[in-house]
C-alpha positions in Angstrom: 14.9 -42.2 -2.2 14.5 -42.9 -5.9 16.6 -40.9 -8.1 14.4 -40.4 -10.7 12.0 -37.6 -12.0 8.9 -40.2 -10.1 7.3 -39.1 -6.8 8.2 -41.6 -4.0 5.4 -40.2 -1.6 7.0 -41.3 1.8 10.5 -39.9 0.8 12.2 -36.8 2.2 9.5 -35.2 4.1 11.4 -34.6 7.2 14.4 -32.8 5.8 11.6 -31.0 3.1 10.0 -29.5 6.3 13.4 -28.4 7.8 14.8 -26.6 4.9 11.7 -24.8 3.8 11.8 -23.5 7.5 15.0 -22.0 6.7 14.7 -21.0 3.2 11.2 -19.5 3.8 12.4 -17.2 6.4 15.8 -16.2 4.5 14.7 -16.0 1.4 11.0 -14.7 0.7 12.3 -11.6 2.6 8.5 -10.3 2.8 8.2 -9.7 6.1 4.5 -10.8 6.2 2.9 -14.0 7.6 2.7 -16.5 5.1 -0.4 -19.0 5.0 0.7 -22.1 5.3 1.6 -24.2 2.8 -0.7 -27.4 2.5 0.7 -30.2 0.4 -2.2 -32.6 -1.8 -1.7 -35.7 -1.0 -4.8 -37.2 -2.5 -2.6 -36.5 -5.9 -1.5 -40.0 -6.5 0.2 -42.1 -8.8 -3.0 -43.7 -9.6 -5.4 -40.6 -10.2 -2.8 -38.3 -11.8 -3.1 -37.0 -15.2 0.5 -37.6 -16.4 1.8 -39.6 -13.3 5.5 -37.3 -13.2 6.2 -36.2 -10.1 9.4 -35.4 -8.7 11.2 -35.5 -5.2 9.8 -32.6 -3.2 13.5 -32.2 -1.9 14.5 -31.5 -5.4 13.0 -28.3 -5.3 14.0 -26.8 -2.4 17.7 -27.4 -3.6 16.5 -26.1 -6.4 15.6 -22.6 -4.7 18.6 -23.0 -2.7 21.0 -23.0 -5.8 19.6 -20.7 -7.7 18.9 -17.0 -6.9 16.5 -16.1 -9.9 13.8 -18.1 -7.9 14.0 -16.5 -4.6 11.4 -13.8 -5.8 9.1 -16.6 -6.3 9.8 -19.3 -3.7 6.4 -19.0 -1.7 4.5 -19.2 -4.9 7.0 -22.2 -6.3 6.2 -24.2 -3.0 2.7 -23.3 -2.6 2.3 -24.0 -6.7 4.1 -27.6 -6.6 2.9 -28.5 -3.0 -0.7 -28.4 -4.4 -0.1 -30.7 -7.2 1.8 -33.1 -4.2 4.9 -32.0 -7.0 3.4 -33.3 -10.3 5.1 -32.0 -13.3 2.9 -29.1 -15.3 5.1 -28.4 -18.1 5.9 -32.2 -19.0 4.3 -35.4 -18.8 5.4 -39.0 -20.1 4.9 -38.5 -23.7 7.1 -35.2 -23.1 6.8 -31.4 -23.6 2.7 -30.9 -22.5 0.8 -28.8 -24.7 0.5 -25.8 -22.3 4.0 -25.0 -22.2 4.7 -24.3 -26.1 0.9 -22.1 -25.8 2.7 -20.2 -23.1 6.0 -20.0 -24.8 4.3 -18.1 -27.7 2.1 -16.1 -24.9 4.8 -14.9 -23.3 7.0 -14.3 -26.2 4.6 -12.0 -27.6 4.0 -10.2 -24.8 7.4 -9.1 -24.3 7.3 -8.4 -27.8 4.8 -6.2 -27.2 6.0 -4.2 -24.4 9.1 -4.6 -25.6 10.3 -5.9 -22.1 13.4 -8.3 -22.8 13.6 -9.6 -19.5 10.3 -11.1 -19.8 11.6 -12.4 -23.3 14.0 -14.5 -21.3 15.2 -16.5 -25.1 17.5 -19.1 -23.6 14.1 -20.6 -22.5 12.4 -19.6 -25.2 15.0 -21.7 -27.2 14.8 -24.3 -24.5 11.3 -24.7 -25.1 11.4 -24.9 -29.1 14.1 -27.6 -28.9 12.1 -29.9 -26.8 8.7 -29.3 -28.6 9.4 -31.9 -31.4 7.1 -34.4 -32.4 8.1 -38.1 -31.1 10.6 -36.6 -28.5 10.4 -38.1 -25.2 12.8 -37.1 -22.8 14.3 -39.8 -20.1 13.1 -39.2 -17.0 16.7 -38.8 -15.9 17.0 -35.9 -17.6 18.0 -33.1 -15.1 17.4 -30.9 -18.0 13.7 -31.1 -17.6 13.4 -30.8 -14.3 15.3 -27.4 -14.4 13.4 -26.3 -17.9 9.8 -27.0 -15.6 10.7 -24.9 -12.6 12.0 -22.8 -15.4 8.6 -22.3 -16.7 7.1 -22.0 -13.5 9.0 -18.7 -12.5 8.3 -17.6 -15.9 4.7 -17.8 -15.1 4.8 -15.9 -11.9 7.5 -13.3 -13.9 4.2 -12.9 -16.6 2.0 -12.5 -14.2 3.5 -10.0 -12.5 4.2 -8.1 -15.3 0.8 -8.4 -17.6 -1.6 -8.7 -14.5 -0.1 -6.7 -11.4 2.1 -4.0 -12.3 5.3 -2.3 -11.5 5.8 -2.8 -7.8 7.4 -0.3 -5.1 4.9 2.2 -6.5 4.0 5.2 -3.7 0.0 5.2 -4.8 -0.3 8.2 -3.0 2.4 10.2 -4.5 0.9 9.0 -7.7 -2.7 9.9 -6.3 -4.1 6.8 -7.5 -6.7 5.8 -4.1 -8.4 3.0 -5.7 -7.0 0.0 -4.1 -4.3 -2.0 -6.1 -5.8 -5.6 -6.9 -4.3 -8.9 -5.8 -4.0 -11.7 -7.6 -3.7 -15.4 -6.9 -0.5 -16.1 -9.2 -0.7 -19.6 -8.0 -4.4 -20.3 -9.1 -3.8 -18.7 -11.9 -1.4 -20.9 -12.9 -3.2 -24.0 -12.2 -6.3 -22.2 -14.7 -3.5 -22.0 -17.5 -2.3 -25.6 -17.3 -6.0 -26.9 -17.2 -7.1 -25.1 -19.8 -3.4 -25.8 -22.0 -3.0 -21.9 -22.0 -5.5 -21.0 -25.0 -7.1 -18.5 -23.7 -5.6 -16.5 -21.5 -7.7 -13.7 -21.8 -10.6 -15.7 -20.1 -8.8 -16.4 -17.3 -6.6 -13.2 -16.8 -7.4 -10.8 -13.5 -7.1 -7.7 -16.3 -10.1 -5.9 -17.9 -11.2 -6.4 -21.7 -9.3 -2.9 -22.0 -6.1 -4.3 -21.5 -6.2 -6.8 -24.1 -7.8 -3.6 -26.4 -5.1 -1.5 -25.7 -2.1 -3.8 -26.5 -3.3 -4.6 -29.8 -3.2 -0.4 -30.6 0.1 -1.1 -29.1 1.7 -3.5 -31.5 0.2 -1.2 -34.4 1.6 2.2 -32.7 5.2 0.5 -32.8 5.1 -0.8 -36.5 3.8 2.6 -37.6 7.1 4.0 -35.9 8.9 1.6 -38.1 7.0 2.1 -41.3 6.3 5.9 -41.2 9.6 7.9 -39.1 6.6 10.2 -37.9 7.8 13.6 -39.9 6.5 16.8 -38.1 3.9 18.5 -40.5 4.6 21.9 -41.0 1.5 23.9 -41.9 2.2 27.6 -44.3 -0.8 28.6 -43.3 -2.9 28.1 -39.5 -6.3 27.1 -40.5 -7.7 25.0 -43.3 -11.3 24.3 -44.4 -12.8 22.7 -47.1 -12.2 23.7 -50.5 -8.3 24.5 -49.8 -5.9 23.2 -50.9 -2.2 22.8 -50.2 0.5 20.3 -49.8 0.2 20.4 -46.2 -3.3 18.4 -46.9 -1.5 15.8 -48.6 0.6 15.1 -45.8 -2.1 14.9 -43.5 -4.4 12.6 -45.3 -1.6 10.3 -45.1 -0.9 10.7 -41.6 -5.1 10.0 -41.0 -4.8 6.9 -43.5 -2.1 5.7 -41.1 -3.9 5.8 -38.5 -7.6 4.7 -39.7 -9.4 7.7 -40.1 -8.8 8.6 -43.7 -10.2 5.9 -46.2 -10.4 7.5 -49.1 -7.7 6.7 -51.6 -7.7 10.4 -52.5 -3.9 11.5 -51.1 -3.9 14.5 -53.4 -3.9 18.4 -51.6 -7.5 19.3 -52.0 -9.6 19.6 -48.8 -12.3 16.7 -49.9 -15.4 15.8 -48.0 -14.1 12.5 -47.0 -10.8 14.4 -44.8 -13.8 16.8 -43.0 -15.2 13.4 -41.9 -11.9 11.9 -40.9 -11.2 14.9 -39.3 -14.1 14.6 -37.2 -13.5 11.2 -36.5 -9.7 12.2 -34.9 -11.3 15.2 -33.1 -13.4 12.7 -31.4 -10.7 10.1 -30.6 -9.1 13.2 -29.2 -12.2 14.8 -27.2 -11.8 18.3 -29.2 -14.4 20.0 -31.1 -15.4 18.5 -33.9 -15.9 21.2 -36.5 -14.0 19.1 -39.3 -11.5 22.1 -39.6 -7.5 22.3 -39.3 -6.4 24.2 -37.2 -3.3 24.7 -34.6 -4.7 22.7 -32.0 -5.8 20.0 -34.2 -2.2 19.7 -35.6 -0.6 19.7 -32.2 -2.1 16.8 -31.7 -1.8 15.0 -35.2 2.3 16.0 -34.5 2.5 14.5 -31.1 5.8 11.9 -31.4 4.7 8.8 -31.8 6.7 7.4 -29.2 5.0 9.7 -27.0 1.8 8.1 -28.2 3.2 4.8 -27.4 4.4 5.7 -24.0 0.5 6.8 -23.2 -0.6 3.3 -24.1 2.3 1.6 -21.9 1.3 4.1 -18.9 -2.6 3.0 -19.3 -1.9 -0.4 -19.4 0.3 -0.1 -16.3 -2.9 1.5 -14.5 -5.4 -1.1 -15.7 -2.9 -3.6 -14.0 -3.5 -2.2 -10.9 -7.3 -1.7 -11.3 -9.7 -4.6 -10.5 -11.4 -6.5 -13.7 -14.8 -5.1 -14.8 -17.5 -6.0 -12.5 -20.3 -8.0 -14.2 -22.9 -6.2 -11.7 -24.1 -2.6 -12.0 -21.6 -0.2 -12.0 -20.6 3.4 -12.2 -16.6 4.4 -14.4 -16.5 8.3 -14.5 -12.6 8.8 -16.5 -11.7 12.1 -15.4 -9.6 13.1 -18.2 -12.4 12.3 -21.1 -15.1 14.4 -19.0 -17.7 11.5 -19.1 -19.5 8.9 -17.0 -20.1 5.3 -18.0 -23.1 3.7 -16.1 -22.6 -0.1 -16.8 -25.7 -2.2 -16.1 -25.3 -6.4 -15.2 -21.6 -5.0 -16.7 -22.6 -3.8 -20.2 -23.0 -0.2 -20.9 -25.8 1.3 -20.5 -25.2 4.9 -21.5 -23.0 7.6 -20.8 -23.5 11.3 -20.0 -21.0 14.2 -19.8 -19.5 15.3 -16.7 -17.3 18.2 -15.0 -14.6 17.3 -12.4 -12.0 19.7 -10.5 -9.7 22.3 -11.5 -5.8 20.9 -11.5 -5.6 23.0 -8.3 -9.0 21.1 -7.1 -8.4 18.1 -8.5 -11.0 15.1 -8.8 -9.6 12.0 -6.2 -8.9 9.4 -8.2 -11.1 6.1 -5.8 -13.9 4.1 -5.6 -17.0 4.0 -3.5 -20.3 2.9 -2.9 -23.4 5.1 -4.1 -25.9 4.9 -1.2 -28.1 8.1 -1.7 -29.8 10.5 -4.0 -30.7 13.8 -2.1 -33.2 15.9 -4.1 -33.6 19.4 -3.5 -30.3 20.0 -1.7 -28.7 22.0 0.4 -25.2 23.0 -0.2 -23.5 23.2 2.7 -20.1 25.4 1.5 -16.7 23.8 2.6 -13.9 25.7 4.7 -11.6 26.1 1.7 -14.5 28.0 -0.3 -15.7 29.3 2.7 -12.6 30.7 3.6 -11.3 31.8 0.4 -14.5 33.2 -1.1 -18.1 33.5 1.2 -16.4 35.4 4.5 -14.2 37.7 2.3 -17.7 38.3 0.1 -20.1 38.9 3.0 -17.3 40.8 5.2 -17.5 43.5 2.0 -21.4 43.4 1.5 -23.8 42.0 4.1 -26.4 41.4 1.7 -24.1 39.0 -0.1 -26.1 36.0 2.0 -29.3 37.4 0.9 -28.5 38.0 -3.3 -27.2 34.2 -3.3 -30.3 32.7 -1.1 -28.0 31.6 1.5 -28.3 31.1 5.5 -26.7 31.0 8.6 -27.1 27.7 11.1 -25.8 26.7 14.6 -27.1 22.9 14.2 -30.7 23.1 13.4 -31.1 26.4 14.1 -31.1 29.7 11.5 -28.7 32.0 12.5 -29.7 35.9 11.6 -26.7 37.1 9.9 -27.3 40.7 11.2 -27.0 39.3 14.9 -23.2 38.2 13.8 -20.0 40.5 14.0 -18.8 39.6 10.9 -15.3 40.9 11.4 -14.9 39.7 14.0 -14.5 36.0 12.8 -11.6 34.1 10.4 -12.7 31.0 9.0 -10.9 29.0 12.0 -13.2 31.0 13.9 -16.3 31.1 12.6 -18.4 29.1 14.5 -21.2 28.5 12.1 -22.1 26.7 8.8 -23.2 28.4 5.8 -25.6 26.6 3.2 -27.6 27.4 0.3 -30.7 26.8 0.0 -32.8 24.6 -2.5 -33.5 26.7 -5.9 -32.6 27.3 -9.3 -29.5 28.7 -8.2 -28.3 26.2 -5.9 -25.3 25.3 -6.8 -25.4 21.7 -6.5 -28.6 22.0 -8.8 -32.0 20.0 -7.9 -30.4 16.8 -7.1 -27.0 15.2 -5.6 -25.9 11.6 -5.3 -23.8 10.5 -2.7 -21.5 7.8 -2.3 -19.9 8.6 1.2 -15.8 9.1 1.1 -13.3 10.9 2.8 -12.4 13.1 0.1 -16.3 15.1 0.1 -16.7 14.4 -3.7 -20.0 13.2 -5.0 -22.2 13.7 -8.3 -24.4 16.5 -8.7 -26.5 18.7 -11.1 -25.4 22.4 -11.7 -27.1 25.5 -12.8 -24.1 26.3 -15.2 -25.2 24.4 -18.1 -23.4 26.3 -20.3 -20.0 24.3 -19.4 -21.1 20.9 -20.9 -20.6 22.6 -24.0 -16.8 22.7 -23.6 -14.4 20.4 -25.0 -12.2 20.5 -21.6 -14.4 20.2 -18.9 -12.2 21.2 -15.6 -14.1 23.4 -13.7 -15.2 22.4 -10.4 -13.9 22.1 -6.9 -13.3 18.4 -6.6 -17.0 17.0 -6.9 -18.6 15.8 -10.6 -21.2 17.7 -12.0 -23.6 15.8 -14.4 -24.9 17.3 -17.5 -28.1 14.7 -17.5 -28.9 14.5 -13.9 -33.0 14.0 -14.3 -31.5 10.5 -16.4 -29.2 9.5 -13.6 -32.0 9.7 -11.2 -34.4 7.6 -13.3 -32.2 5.1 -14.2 -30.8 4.8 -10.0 -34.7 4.1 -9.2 -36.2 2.5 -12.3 -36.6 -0.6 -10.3 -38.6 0.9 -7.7 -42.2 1.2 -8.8 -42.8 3.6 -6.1 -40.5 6.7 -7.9 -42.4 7.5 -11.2 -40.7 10.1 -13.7 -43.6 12.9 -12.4 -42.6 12.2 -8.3 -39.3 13.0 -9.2 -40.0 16.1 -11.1 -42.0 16.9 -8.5 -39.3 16.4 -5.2 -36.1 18.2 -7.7 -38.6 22.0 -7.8 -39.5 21.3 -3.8 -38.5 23.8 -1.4 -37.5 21.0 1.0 -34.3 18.7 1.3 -35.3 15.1 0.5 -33.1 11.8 1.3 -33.4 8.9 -0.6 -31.8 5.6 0.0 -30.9 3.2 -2.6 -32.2 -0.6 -2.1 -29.0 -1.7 -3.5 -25.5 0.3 -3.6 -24.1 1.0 -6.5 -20.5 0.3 -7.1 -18.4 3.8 -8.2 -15.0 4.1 -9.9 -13.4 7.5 -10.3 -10.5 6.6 -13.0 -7.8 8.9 -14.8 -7.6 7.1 -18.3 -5.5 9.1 -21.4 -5.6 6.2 -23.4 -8.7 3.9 -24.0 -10.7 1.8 -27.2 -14.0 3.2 -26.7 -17.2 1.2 -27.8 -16.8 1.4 -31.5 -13.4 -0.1 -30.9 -11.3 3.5 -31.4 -8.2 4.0 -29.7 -8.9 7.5 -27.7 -6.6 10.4 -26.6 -6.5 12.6 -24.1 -4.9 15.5 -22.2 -2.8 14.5 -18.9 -4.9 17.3 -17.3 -3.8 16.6 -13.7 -0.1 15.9 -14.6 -0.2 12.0 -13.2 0.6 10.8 -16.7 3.8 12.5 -16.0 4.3 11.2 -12.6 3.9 7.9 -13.6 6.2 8.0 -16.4 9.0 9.1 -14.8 8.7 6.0 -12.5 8.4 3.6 -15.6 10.7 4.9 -17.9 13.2 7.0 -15.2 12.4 10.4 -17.5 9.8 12.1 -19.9 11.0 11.7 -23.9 12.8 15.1 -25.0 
């Protein structure tokens, strides 16, 4: 066996297979079947494009001796067994371009979530001491062979924390039902070093968001360096144009800070250009924008900004977990901004707004398939509202069926509600369904879309128009109403000939349920985002209306801020 950092491809391979039997079982600790790990052997001397390799041996000693690998053995084997255990981080001229690109990628990340494990500075100084022009290191060097594996676990340590997520995380508890993504850390990898680690973002399994969201992120924590974040205390609780007050100072610096306010004007008079830029924040917030200061408006303005920054840090965790924007056609309603996206061949299309559940009724947070539009629906009521609200209503006025154009039915059949002994029956009991009928007053409007779950919840229009106009738009039971249904529908079958803006008019004011099935499914995503860059590039705010911004942040950071 050459002791050397050089591949000798007939050396060790019997005593390789025997301790990575015995380290695989003792120290992945995964309890899962493993694929098996297939060495490339048609990596040769000859064809390689450094032609380093070292002893396969060497690395299972390597795991062996040191326990910061063990979290990463599969992937250190599986990595190096695919490049028949050819150096990535070092070839024969020395340090290889890809591992100073990913010494400032990584740096910078753990500057920016100011994670200092994933800082890791005896490699980073590791790494600047060997990036110097002309240096070639022997190949006897052990000190490379431990700074590559080095850099490998680093890799997989990145990864895990810019592209997966905190792990150990009960989704349920957190009510998050959209299934966490898997990535191939491995493959990754092998992306980075071929492309020398300049781009990153090309390669990465994390949406465009992501990337968005960190750069707010790095200016959030330098304007908690450069500003202290004062609370503004307001003498008076509204102001409008015209006014004027020291109060209006401060917050014309406070917008300036933070983009909205452009005017070089900082003195206390209520100008033109603050209405504007307090439009602009009411948007970025999702409150009315009526360009006046009031108490709700200054609430928010107030909010610590490191409660601001722990937003950003607990969005970013959940775009970990959520799959990378599909370049298909696709559906992204975000429960706490009251809106749905509809994405076409992945680039928005156009967006409408929506009303989801109550807190105590709370939209599911998943993803499903839309197969169906159903004009003219029946509502068929669920046991919880039938329980809680139609028995109680119709027990106290029979005609309660009648006034809400309602009916009785045993499977097909219309059940007379005067042959029924109405008190006789609980809702465990009641051996009938109650539905609405197709009307104005339907409450699922003229038209629902399904995209069959276990949780009931699917789109729908609504009678109660009036609620669109409402800054918070919580008000269901669990399913999303949409404020531009008519669209939806149009734009679901605009590439079917067959369904002309008049025949579908003419099926949403017919007496008479009518299914329609989709020629291709449409992907849907039901999110909860606080934090976003919408289109225009603004970082967005909202209300943690279900309390699961909470939730998670106890399990990042162990307890809210004070």
């Amino acid at each position: 066996m050459r002791k050397n950092h050089y591949f000798n491809p007939g050396s060790g391979v019997m005593i390789l297979i025997a301790i990575a039997l015995i380290v695989s079982a003792c120290g992945s600790g995964s309890g899962k079947e493993q694929a098996p790990i297939v060495r490339d052997t048609t990596i040769t001397a000859q064809n390689a494009y450094n032609n380093l390799f070292f002893d396969s041996l060497r690395l299972e000693k390597a795991i062996a001796s040191d326990s910061s690998l063990w979290q990463f053995d599969e992937k250190l084997r599986r990595f190096y067994a695919g490049r028949n255990y050819q150096f990535a981080w070092f070839d024969t001229s020395g340090m290889a371009e890809q591992a100073y690109n990913f010494r400032n990628l990584w740096t910078a990340s753990a500057s920016d979530l100011q994670d200092s494990l994933l800082l890791n500075e005896p490699l980073t100084a590791t790494v600047d001491s060997l990036h110097q022009p002309g240096l070639t290191p022997p190949s006897s060097d052990s000190g490379i062979f431990r700074t590559e594996i080095a850099l490998t676990r680093q890799f997989f340590l990145y990864a895990e924390k810019n592209f997966t997520g905190k792990e150990n995380l009960d989704m349920a508890e957190l009510e998050w039902f959209i299934p966490r993504k898997k990535i191939q850390a491995v493959e990754l990898l092998d992306s980075l070093i071929a492309t020398k680690g300049k781009d990153i973002a090309r390669i990465a399994p994390v949406s465009k968001q992501y990337y968005l969201l960190e750069e707010y992120l790095k200016k959030y924590y330098q304007l908690e360096k450069e500003t202290g974040w004062p609370e503004i205390v307001a003498e008076q609780k509204k102001f409008s144009p015209g006014d004027s007050s020291s109060t209006i100072s401060a917050i014309k610096h406070r917008l300036s800070f933070l983009g909205d306010y452009a005017d070089p004007d900082s003195s206390g008079y209520f100008n033109n250009a603050l209405t504007e830029a307090v439009k602009n924040y009411q948007h970025r917030h999702g409150i009315t924008e009526d360009g006046i200061i009031g108490p709700q408006f200054l609430r928010r303005l107030n909010a610590p900004i490191n409660d601001r920054i722990r937003q950003i840090l607990i969005n970013m965790e959940r775009l970990r977990w959520a799959p990378r924007e599909p370049e298909t056609d696709y559906l992204l309603v975000n429960i706490p901004e009251y809106r749905l996206h509809v994405y076409e061949d992945g680039q928005l299309s156009f967006d409408m707004d929506v009303v989801v559940g109550k807190a105590q009724h709370g939209t599911v947070i998943f993803t499903g398939s839309l197969k169906y539009i159903v004009f003219s629906p029946y509502w068929n009521i669920p046991p919880g509202i039938l329980a809680n609200e139609i028995l109680p209503a119709v027990q106290r006025n029979p005609g309660y069926l009648a006034k809400h154009n309602m009916e009785v039915v045993s499977g097909k059949t219309v059940v007379p509600p005067g042959s029924i002994n109405w008190g006789k029956y609980t809702a465990r009991t009641f051996p009938y369904m109650i539905r609405q009928k197709p009307g104005d007053n339907n409450s699922l409007g003229r038209v629902k879309f399904l995209f069959p779950n276990n949780y009931n919840i699917y789109f729908h229009d609504t009678p109660a128009k009036s609620l669109f106009g409402e800054s918070r738009r919580d008000f269901s039971h669990g399913c999303i109403r949409l404020s531009e249904p008519v669209k939806f529908a149009e734009h679901l079958l605009r590439n079917d000939t067959s369904w002309t803006s008049e025949k579908i008019s003419e099926f949403m004011k017919a007496d008479k349920e009518k299914y329609v099935t989709l020629k291709k499914e449409i992907p849907v995503f039901i999110g909860y985002f606080t934090a976003w860059v919408d289109k225009d590039g603004k970082l967005n705010f909202r209300e943690d209306v279900y309390g699961h911004d909470k939730k998670l942040e106890e399990k990042l950071f162990g307890s809210s801020p004070k």
